[in-house]
PASEBA-1860 file (N, C-alpha, C; in nm, 3 decimals):
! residues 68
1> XXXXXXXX> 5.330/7.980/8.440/5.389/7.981/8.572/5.514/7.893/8.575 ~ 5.500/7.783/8.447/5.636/7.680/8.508/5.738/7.758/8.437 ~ 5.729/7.867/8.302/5.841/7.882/8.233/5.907/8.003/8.366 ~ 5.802/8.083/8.435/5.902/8.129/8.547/5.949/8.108/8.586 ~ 5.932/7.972/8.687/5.973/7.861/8.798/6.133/7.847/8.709 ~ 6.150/7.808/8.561/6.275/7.804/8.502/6.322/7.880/8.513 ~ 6.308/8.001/8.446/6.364/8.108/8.425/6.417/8.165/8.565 ~ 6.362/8.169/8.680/6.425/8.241/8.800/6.509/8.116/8.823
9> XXXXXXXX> 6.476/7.992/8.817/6.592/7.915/8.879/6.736/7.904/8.796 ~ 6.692/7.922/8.673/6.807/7.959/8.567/6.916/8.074/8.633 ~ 6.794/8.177/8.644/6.907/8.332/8.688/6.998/8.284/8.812 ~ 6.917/8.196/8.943/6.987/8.137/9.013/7.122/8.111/9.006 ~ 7.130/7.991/8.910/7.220/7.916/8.850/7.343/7.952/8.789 ~ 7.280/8.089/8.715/7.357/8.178/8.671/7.475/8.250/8.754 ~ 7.356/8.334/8.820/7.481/8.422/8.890/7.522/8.400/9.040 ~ 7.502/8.260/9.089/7.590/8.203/9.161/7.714/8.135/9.050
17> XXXXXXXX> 7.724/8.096/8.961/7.816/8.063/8.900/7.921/8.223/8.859 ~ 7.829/8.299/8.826/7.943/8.415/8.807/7.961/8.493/8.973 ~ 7.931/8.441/9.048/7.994/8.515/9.221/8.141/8.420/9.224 ~ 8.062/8.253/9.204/8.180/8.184/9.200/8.289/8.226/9.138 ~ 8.294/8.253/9.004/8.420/8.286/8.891/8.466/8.411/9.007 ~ 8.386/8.514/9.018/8.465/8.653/9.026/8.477/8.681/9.179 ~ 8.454/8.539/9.275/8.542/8.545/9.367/8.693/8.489/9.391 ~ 8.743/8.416/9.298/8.826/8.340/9.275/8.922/8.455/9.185
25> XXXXXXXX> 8.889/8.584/9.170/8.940/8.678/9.072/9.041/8.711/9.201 ~ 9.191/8.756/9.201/9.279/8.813/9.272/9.256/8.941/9.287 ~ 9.239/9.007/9.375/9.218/9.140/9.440/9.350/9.182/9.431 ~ 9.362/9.341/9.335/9.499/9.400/9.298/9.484/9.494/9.395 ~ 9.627/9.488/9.497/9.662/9.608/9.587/9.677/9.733/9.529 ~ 9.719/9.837/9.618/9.793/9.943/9.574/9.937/9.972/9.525 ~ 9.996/9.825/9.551/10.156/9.817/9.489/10.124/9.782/9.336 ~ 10.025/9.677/9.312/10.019/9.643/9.158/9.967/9.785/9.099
33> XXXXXXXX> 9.912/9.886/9.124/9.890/9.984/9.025/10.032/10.052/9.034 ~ 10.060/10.100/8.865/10.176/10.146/8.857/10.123/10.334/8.858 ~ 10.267/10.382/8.900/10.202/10.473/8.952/10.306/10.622/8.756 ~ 10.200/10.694/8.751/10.248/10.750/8.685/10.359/10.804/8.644 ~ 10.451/10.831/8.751/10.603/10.841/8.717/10.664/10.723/8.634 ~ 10.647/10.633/8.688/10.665/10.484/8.669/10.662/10.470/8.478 ~ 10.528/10.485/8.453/10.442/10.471/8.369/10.522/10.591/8.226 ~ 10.480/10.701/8.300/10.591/10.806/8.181/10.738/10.739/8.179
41> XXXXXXXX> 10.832/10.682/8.256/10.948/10.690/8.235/10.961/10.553/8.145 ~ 10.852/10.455/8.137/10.857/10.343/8.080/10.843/10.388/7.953 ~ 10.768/10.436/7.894/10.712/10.471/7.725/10.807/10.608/7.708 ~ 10.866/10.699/7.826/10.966/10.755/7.737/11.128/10.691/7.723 ~ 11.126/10.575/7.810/11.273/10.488/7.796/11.208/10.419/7.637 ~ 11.131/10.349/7.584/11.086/10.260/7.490/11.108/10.368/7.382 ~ 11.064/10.541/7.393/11.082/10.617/7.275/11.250/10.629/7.246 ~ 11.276/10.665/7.351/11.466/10.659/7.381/11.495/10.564/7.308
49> XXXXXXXX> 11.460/10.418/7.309/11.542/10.362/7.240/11.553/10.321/7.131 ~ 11.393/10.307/7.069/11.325/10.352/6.907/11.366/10.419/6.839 ~ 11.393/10.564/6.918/11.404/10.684/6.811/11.502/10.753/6.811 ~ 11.625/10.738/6.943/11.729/10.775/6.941/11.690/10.943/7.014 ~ 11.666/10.958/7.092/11.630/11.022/7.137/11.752/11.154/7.261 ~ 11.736/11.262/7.206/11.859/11.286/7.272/11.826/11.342/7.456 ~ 11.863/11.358/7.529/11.879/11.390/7.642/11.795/11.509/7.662 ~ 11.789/11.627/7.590/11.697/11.708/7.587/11.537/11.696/7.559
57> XXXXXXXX> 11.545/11.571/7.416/11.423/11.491/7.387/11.331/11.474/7.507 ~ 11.437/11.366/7.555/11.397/11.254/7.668/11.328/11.349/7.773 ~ 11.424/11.458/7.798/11.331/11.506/7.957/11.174/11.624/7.905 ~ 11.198/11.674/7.796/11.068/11.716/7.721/10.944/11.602/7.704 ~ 11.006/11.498/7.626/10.867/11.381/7.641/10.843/11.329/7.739 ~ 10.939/11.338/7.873/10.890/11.249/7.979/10.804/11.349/8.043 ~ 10.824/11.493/8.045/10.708/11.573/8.087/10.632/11.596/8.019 ~ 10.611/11.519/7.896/10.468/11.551/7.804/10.414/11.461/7.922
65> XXXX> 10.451/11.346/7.849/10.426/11.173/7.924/10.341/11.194/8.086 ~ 10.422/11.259/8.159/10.406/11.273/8.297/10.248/11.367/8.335 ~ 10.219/11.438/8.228/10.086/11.549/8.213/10.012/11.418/8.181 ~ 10.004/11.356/8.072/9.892/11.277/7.989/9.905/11.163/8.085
END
């Protein structure tokens, strides 16, 4: 009976300590998610400038990009 008495006061202990941590976590709006346009034009500007990418490239991978 006493190793219960531990053990539940343990779990206690526990996960008031993790409410604590993961209330103190910042709540991300809807501005911090980037929104997929965003997102394709970033990784096809980064291929653009890697790979030399020509103008025709660019608007083909940004509509791969823009699907995936």
């Amino acid at each position: 009976m006493n190793s219960r008495l531990k053990t539940g006061a343990l779990l206690v202990v526990l996960s008031t300590l993790w409410m604590a941590v993961w209330a103190d976590a910042p709540l991300k709006s809807y501005k911090d998610i980037p929104s997929p346009e965003r997102n394709a034009r970033l990784i096809t500007e980064a291929m653009q400038s890697r790979l030399g990418l020509t103008e025709k490239q660019y608007k083909k991978v940004y509509k791969i990009q823009l699907v995936e």
